[in-house]
N, C-alpha and C positions, 0 to 999 in steps of 0.2 A: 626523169627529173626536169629534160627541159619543156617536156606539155607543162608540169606544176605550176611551172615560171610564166607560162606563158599563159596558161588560165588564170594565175594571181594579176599578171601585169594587164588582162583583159578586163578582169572584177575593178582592180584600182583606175584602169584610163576610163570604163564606161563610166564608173561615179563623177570621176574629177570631170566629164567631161557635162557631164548632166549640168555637175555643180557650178563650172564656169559658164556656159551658156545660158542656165536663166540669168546668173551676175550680169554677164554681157545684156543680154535681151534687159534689164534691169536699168541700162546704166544709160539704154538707148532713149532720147527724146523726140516727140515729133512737133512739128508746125503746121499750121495750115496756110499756104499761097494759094489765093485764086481758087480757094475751095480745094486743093489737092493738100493731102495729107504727106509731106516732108518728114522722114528719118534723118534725124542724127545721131550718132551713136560716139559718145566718150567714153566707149571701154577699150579696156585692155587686152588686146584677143593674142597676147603672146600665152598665157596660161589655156586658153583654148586650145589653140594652135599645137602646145603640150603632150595636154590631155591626150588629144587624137592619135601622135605619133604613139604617145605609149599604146595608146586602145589596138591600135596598127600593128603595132612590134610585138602586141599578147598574142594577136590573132595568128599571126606569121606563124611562133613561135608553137602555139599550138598545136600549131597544123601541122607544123615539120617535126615536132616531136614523136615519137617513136611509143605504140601504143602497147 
């Protein structure tokens, strides 16, 4: 039961995390100073940030599950 959980929480964090990181990369602008290419980024990386732990907690879960 708990690999199921843990493979479903791995399938749901790697999308969400796919999802939120082009958002992110999306949200990011650049400049140029002096010829250098400047990022600035006005996203929200608490949904990323998310994502990952659950992608984390599937994988754990997985793994300690009983096969």
């Amino acid at each position: 039961m708990q690999r199921t959980i843990g493979i479903i929480l791995l399938v749901i964090g790697l999308i969400a995390t796919l999802l939120t990181g082009i958002q992110a990369m999306q949200d990011s602008e650049t400049f140029s100073l002096f010829g250098l290419d400047i990022g600035v980024s006005s996203a929200n990386w608490t949904p990323l940030i998310i994502s990952v732990a659950v992608l984390i907690i599937g994988i754990v879960m997985m793994r300690s599950g009983k096969k």
